[in-house]
Backbone as CSV, one residue per row, in Angstrom:
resi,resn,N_x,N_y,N_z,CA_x,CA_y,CA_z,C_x,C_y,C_z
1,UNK,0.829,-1.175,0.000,0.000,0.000,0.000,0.884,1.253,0.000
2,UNK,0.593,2.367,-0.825,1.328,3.129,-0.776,1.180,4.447,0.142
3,UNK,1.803,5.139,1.129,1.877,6.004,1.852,2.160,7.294,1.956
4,UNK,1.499,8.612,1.761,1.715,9.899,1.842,2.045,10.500,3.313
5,UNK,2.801,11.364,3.310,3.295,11.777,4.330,3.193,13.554,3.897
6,UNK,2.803,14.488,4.906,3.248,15.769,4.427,4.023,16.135,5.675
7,UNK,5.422,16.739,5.554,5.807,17.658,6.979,5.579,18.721,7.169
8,UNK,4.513,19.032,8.490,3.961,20.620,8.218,4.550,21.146,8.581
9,UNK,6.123,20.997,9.711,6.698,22.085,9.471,7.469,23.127,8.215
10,UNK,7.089,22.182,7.129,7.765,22.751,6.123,6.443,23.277,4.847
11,UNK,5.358,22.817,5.360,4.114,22.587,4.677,4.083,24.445,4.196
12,UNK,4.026,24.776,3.592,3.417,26.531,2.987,2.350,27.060,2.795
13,UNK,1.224,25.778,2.613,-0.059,26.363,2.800,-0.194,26.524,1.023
14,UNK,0.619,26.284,0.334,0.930,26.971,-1.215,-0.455,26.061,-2.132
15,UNK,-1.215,25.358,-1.686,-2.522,24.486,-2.266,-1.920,23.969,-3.473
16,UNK,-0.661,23.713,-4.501,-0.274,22.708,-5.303,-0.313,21.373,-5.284
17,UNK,0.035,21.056,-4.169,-0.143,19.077,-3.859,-1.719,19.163,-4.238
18,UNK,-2.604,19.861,-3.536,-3.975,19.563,-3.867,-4.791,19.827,-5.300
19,UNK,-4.211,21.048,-6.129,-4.285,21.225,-7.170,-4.079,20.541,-8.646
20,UNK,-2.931,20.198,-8.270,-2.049,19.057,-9.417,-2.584,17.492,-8.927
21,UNK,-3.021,17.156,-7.840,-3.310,15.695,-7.862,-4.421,15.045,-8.449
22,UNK,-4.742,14.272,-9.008,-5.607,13.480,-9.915,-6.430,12.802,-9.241
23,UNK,-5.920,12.173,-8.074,-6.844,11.526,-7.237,-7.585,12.201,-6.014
24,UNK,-7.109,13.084,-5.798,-7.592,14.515,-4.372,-7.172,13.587,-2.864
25,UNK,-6.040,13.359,-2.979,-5.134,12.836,-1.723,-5.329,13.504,-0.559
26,UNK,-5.384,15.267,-1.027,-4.704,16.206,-0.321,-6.242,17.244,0.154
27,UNK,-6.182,18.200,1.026,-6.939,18.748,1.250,-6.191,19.885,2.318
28,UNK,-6.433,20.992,2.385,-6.076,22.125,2.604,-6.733,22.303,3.772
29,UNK,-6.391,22.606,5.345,-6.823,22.603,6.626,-6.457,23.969,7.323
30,UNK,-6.965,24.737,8.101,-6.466,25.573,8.745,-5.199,25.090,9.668
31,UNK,-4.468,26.390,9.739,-3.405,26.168,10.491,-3.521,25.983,11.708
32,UNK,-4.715,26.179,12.645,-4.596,26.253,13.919,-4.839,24.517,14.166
33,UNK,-5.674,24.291,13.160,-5.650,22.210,13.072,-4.367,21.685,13.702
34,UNK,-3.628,22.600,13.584,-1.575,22.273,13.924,-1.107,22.975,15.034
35,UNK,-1.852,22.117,16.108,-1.019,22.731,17.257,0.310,22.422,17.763
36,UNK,1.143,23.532,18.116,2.481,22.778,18.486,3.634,23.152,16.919
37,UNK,3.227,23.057,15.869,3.910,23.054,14.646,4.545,24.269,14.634
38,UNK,5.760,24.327,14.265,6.651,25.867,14.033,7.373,25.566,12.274
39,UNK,7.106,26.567,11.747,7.374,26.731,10.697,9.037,26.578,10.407
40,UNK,9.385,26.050,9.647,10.791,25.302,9.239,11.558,26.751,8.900
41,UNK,12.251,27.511,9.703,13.064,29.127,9.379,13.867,29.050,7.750
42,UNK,14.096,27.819,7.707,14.944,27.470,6.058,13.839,27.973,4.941
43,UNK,12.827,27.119,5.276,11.299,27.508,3.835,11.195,28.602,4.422
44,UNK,10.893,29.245,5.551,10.299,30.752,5.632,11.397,31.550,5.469
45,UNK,12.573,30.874,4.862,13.346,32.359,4.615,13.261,32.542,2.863
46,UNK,12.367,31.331,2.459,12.142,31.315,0.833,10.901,31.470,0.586
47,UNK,9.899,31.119,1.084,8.372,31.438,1.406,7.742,32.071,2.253
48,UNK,6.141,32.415,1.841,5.412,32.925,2.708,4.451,31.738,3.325
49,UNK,4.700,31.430,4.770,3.341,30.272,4.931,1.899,30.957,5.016
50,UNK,1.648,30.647,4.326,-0.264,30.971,4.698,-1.048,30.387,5.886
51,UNK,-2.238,30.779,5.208,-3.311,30.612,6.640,-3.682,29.018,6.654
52,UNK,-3.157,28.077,5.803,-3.924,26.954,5.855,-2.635,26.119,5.552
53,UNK,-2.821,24.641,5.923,-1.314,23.250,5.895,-1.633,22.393,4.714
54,UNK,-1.371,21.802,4.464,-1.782,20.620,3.733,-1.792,19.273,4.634
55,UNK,-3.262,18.435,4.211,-3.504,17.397,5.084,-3.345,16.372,4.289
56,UNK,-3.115,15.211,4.302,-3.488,13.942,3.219,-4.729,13.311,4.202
57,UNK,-6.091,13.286,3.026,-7.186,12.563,3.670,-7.420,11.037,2.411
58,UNK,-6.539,11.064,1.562,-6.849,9.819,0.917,-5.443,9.208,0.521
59,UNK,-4.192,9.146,1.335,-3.058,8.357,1.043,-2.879,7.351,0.050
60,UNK,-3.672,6.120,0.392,-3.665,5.227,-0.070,-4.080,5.414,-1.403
61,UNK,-4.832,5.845,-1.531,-5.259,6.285,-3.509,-4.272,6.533,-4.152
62,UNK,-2.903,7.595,-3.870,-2.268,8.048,-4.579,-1.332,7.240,-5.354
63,UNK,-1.567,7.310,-6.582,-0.586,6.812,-8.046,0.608,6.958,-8.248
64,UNK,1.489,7.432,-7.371,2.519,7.942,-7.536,2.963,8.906,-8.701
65,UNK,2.494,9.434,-9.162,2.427,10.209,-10.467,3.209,11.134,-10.253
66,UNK,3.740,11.476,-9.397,4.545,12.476,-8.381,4.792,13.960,-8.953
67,UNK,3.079,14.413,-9.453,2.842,15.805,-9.802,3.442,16.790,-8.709
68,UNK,2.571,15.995,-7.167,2.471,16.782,-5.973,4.283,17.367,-6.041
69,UNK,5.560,16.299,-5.748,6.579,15.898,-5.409,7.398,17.605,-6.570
70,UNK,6.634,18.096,-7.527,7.234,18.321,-8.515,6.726,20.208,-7.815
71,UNK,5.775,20.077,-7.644,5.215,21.506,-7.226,5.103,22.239,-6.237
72,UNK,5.116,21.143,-5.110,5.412,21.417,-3.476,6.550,22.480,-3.113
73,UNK,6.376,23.832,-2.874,7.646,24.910,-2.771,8.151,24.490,-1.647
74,UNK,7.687,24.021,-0.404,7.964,23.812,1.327,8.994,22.766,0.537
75,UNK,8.929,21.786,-0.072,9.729,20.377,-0.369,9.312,19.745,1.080
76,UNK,7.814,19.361,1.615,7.652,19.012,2.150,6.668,17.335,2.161
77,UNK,6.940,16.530,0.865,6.117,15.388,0.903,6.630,14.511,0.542
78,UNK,6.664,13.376,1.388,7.495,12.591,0.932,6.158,11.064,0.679
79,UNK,6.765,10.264,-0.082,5.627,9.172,-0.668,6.399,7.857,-0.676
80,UNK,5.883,6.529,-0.297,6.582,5.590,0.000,5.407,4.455,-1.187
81,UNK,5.954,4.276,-2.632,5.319,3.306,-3.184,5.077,1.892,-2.075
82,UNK,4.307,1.095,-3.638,4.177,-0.265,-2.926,5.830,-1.053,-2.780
83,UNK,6.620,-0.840,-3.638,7.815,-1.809,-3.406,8.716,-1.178,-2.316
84,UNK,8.243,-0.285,-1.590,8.591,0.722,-0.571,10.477,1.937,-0.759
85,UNK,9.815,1.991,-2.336,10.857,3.018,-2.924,10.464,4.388,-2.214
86,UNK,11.165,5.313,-1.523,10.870,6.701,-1.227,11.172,7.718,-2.412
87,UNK,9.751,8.476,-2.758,9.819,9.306,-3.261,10.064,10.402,-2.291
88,UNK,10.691,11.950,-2.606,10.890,13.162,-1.761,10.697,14.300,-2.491
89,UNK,9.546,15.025,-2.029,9.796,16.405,-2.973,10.625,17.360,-3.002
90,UNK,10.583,17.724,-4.258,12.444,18.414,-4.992,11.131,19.277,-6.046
91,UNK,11.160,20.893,-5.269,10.526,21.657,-6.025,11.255,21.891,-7.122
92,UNK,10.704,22.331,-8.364,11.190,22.697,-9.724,11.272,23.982,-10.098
């Protein structure tokens, strides 16, 4: 089974993982959903985080198609196929 992961400390709020995905893995949550979470000072010295994280509410669906992996600015998602190869996002 394959596994989505997002790290919100690095998460931007930037709605691409949810935009670009084919299957709707992803879904966009307020930030206060994240208690405790501090924003990664490395991405916030390259981004702006917004008002909302990215959640994964359908993991298992995802195709690996690795749109999300390609658009993610935080470089915050990492994806573990079925033969348990790690994908890591590497914004473009």
């Amino acid at each position: 089974m394959v596994s989505v992961e997002v790290a919100h400390t690095k998460c931007t709020g930037c709605t691409h993982c949810r935009d670009v995905c084919p299957v709707t893995v992803f879904e966009m949550v307020p930030r206060d959903q994240f208690p405790g979470i501090e924003d990664d000072p490395a991405v916030a010295a390259k981004f702006n985080f917004r008002g909302e994280k990215s959640k994964v509410i359908n993991g298992p669906e995802c195709i690996v198609c690795e749109a999300c992996l390609f658009e993610c600015e935080g470089e915050c998602i990492t994806i573990v196929d079925d033969e348990n190869n790690v994908h890591h996002s590497t914004y473009k």
